[in-house]
Structures are given as structure tokens and as C-alpha cells.
C-alpha positions as MATLAB code, in Angstrom:
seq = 'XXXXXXXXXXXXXXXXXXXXXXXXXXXXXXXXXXXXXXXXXXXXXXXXXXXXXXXXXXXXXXXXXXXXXXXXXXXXXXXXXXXXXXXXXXXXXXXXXXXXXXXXXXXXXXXXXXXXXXXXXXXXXXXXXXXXXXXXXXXXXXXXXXXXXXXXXXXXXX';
ca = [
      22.938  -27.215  -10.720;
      22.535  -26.511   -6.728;
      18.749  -25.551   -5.775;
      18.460  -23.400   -2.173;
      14.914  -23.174   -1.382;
      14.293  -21.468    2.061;
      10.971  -20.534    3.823;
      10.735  -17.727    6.467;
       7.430  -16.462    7.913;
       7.683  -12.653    8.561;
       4.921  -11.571   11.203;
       4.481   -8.005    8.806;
       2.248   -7.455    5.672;
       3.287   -8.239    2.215;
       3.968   -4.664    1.279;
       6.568   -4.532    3.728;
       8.672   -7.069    3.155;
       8.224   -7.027   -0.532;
      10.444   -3.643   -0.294;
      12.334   -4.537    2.261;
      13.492   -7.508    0.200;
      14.395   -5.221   -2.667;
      16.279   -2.443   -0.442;
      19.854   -1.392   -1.145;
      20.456   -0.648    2.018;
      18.592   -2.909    3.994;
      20.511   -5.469    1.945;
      24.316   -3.502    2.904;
      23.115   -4.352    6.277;
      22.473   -7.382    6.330;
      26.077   -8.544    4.481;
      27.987   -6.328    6.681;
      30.313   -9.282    7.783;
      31.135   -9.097    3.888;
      31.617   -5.763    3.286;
      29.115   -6.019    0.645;
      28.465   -2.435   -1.285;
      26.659   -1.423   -4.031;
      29.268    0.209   -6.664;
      27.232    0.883   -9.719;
      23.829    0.683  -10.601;
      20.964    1.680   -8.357;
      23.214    1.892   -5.211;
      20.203    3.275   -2.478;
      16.513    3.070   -1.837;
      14.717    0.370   -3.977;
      15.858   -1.776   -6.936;
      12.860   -1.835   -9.660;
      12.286   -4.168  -12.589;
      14.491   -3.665  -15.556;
      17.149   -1.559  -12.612;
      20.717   -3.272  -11.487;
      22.994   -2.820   -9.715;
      26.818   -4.068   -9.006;
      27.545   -5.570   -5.460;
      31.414   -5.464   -3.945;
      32.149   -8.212   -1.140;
      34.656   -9.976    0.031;
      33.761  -13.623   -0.351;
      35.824  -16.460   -0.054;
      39.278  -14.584    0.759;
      38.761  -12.356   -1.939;
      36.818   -9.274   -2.977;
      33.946  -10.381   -5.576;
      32.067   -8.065   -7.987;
      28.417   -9.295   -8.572;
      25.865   -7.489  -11.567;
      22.477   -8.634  -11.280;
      19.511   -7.171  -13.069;
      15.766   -7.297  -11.755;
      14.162   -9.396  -14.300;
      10.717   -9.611  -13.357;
       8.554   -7.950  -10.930;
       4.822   -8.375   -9.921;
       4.507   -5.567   -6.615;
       4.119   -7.797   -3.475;
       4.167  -11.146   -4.618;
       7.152  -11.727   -6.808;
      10.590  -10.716   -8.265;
      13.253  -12.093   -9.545;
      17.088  -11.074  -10.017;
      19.606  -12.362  -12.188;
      23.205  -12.243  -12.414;
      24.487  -10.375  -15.831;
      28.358  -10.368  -14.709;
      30.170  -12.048  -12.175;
      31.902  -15.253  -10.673;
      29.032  -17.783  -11.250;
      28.210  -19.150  -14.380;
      24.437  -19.011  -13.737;
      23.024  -17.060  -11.017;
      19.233  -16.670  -10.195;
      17.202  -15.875   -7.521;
      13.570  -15.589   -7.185;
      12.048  -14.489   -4.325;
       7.843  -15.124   -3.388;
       5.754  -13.234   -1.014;
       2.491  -14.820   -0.080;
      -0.076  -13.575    2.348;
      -1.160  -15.370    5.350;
      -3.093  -14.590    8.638;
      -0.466  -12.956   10.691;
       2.101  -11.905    8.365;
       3.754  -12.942    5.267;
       5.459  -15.925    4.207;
       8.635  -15.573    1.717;
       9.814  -17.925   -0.138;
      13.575  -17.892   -1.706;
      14.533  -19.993   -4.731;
      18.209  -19.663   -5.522;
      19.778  -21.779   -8.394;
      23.844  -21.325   -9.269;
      26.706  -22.785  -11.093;
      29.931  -22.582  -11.027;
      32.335  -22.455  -13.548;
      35.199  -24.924  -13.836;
      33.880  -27.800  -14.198;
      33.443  -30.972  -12.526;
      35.529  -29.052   -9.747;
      33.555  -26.612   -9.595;
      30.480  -29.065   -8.935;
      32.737  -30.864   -6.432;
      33.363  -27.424   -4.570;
      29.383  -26.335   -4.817;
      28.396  -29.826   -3.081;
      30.998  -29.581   -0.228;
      30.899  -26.111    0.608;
      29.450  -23.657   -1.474;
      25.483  -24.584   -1.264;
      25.970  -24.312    2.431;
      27.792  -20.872    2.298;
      25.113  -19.565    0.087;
      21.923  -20.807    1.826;
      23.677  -19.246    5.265;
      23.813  -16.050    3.166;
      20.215  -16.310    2.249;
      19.260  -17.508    5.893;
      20.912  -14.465    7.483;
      19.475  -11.917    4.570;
      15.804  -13.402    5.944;
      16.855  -12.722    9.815;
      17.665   -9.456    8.731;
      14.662   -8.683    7.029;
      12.353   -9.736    9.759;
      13.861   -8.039   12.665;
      13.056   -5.015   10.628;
       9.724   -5.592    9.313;
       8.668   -7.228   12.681;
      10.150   -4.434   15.011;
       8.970   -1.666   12.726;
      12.600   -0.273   11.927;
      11.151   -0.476    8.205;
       9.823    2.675    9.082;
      12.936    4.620    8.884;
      14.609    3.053    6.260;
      11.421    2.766    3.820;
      10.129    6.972    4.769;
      13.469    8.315    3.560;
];
């Protein structure tokens, strides 16, 4: 089963990113290439432990639904969301806020499976591992031009 692990220092406190990680809309944003919406669930503001909601993208040449559920949540320093329908056969994704000097480092721990197979584990070690982690990678750009340039603001006040 594929492991992404990425690490991204944020120069904003732990609050911050903590929702900003968890924001429907801050998370549209960031998958706009994707066309990635929120269809059912909790579809604006913030997602909250035991809350889900169903993401619409277009993903591979096709449009994708994705259910995931917040499992766990401890405020600032942890949560975790896991896929309850959808393409994968396993889906989950934790995500780790820790406080340093300066800012806040997050860490993102994202383990998947496919379905089908020994194909399936072919096409997750020559392409989709990479896809995903450049998901991730942009998700964290996202999320620290806005906590770092104080856009967060806006999107957290309304």
C-alpha cells in the first residue's frame, strides 16, 4: 500500500493552518485545475469530526466522486479523514500540526489502494503515488500563501 509523507513549514500559528487545512473552500481553491466541488455533506466553512462531505473532480479523464468522513480530531494538532465511498479501496489521510518558533510545521500522511489488483499496484507505482503527492504538494502551497499573506482573514471571518 503507497505511503505519501510530505513536510511543509507554514510561517503562521497552529490555529491557522489547522482550519485552513480543514476549509471547504480553501480546499475548492486549491483543486481548481480539477474542478473539485463539494456536492453533499458539509459543502462550506469548516469540516468537524464525525462531519463529511462528498468531493466532485475530474481526475484522470474522468469525473470522480470522493466521501470522506473526519475521523478524528484533536483542535490544532491533529485530524484525520477517511474515505467512506469512492474509487480507492483504502483511502486515509492524516494530517499533523506541530508548533515551532516561527510558524507551524504540517505534516501529511496519506496511505491508498487501489482496487484491481496487481494492476492496480502496477498503476499506483508508475503513476499514481506521484499524481497524488503533487495533489498534496499543491494543497500545502495553497495553504501557505494564505496563512502566510494573511488572506486567512477573509476566508476564516465569514
Amino acid at each position: 500500500m503507497p505511503t505519501i509523507h510530505i513536510t511543509t513549514f507554514i510561517a503562521a500559528p497552529p490555529e491557522v493552518v489547522f482550519d485552513l487545512s480543514r476549509h471547504i473552500g480553501l480546499h475548492k481553491i486549491s483543486q481548481q485545475q480539477h474542478k473539485e466541488e463539494a456536492v453533499s455533506g458539509i459543502t462550506n466553512g469548516l469540516i468537524q469530526k464525525g462531519e463529511s462531505v462528498t468531493w466532485k473532480a475530474k481526475h484522470l479523464f474522468k469525473t470522480r466522486f470522493l466521501k470522506i468522513r473526519i475521523t478524528e480530531m484533536k483542535p490544532f494538532s491533529f485530524f484525520e479523514d477517511v474515505m467512506e465511498e469512492g474509487d480507492f479501496k483504502l483511502f486515509q489521510h492524516q494530517h499533523y500540526f506541530k508548533p515551532v518558533q516561527n510558524g507551524t510545521i504540517v505534516i501529511d500522511t496519506l496511505q491508498f489502494e487501489s482496487p484491481y489488483g496487481i494492476f492496480g499496484r502496477l498503476f499506483n507505482r508508475v503513476y499514481l503515488t506521484n499524481y497524488m503527492k503533487q495533489l498534496l504538494v499543491h494543497r500545502n502551497r495553497t495553504i501557505k500563501e494564505y496563512a502566510e499573506t494573511k488572506k486567512w482573514e477573509a476566508l476564516l471571518n465569514n
